[in-house]
GUVEXZA-991578 format. One record per residue: residue in three letters; x, z, y of N, C-alpha, C, O in turn. Coordinates in steps of 0.1 Angstrom, whole numbers, plus 2048, in hexadecimal, padded with zeros to 3 digits. Each point is the difference from the previous one (the first is absolute). Example, Ala and Ser with C-alpha at 12.3 -4.5 7.8 and 13.67 -1.06 7.14 Angstrom:
ala88484E7C77F780080C80980080C80A807800ser7F27F280B80980080B7F880880B80580180B
END
This chain:
unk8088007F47F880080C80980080D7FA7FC80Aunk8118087F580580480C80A7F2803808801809unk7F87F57F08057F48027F47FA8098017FA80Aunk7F18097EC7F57F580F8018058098007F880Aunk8028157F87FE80880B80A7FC80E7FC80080Bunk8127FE7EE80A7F98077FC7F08018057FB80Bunk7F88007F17FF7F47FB7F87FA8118027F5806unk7F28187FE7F87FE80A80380180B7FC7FB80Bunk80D80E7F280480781180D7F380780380180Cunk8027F67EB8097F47FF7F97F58088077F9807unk7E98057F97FE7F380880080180D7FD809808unk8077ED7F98037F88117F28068087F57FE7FBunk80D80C8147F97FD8077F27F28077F5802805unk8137F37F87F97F58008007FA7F18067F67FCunk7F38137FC7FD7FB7F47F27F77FD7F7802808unk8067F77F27F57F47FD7F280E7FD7F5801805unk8128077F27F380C8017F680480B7F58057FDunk80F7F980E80080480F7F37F78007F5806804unk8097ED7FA7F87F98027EF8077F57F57FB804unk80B8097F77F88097F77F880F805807808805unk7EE7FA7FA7FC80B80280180A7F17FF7FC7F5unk80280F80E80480A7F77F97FE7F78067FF7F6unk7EA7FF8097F98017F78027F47FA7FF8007F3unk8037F38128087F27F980E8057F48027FC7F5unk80480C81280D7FF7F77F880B7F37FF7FC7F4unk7FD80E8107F88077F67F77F97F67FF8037F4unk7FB7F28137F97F67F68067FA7F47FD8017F4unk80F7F981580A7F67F88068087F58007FB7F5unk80881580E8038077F87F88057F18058047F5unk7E97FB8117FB8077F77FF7F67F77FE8017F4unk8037EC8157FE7F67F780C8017F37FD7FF7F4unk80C80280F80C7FE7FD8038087F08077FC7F7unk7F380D80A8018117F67F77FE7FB7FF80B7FAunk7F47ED8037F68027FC8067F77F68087F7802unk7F380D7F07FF7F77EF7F87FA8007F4803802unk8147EF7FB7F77F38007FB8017EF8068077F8unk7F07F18067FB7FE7F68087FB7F37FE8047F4unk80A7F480F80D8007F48088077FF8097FD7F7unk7F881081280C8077FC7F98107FF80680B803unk7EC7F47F87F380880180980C7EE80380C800unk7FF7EC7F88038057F280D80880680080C7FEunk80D7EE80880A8007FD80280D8098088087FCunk7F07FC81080480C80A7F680780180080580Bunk7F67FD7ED7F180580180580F8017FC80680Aunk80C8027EB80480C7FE80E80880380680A7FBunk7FD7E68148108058047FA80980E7F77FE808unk81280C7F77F980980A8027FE80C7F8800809unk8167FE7F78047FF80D7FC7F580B80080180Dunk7FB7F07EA7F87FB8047F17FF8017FA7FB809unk80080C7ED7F080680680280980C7F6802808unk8138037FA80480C80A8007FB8107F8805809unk8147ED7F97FF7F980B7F37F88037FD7FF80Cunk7FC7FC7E97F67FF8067F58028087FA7FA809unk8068117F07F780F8058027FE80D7FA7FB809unk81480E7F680180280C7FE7F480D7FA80280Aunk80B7F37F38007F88097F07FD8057FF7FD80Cunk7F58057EA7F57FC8057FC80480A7FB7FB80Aunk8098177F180280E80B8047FD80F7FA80180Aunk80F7FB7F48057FF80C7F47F88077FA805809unk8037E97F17F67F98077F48058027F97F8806unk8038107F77F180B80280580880A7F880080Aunk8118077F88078098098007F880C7FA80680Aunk8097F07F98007F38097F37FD8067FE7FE80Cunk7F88027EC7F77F98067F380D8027F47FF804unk81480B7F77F880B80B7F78087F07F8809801unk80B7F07F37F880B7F980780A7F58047FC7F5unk7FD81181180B8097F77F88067F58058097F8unk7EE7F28087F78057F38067F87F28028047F4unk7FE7F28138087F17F480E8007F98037FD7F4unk80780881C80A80180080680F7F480B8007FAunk7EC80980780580D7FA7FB7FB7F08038087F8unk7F67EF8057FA8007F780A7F57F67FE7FF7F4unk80B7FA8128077F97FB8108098008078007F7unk7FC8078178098087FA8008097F680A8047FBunk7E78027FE8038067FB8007FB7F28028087F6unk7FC7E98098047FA7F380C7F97FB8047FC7F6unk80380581B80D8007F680C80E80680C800803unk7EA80D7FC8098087FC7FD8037F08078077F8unk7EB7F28047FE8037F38087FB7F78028067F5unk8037EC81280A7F77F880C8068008087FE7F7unk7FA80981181280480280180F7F38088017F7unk7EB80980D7FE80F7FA7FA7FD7F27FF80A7F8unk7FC7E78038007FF7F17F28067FC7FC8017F4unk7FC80381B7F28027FC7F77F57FE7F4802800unk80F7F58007FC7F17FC8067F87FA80C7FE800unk7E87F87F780D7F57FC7F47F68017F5800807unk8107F57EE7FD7F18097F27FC7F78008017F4unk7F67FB8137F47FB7F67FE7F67F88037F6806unk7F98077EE8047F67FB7F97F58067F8800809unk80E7F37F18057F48087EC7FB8017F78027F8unk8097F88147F27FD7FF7FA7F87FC7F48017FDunk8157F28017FF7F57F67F88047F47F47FD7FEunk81380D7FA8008037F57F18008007FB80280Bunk7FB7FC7E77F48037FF7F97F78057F4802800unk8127F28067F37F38077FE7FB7F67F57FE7FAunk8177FE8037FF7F57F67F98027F07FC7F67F9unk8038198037FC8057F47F47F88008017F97F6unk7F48068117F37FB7FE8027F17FD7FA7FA7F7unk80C80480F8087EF7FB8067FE7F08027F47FCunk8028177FC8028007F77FB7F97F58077F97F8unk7EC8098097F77FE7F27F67F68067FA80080Aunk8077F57EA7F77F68057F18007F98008017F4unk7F47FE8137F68047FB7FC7F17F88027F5806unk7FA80C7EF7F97F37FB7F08018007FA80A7FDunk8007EB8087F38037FF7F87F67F87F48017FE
END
């Protein structure tokens, strides 16, 4: 952590960020951290990344003025970090069962 940390305090006063409002870069971040659908199996139950997420949504709820939202997502990924949670199964799963069996009539 303390590399991003440094990592931030490094850009250029006239950085391209500048052109962005806060809740834009919070957007982009939350876009960014968010598990896309093909990599839905592979990080579903990596914590650290359900964790950033979380939080990042947090943040964009925090932004746009609702801390009812915001606490509600921090507090899912301290669930991710404290191991009071884990990951739900995949939602895919079970569509297709009905699709299984072919009815003959």
């Amino acid at each position: 952590m303390s590399d991003i940390m440094s990592q931030s305090t490094q850009l250029p006063k006239d950085s391209q960020l500048n052109e962005f409002s806060t809740l834009e870069l919070a957007q982009a971040l939350m876009e960014k951290l968010s598990i896309s659908p093909n990599d839905w199996h592979r990080l579903k139950s990596n914590r650290n990344v359900r964790a950033s997420e979380q939080a990042a949504a947090a943040l964009v709820f925090l932004l746009k003025d609702e801390p009812q939202e915001a606490l509600l997502r921090l507090q899912q990924a301290t669930g991710w970090l404290d191991r009071s949670i884990s990951a739900p199964p995949c939602p895919t799963h079970g569509e297709n069962k009905s699709n299984q069996f072919i009815a003959f009539g």
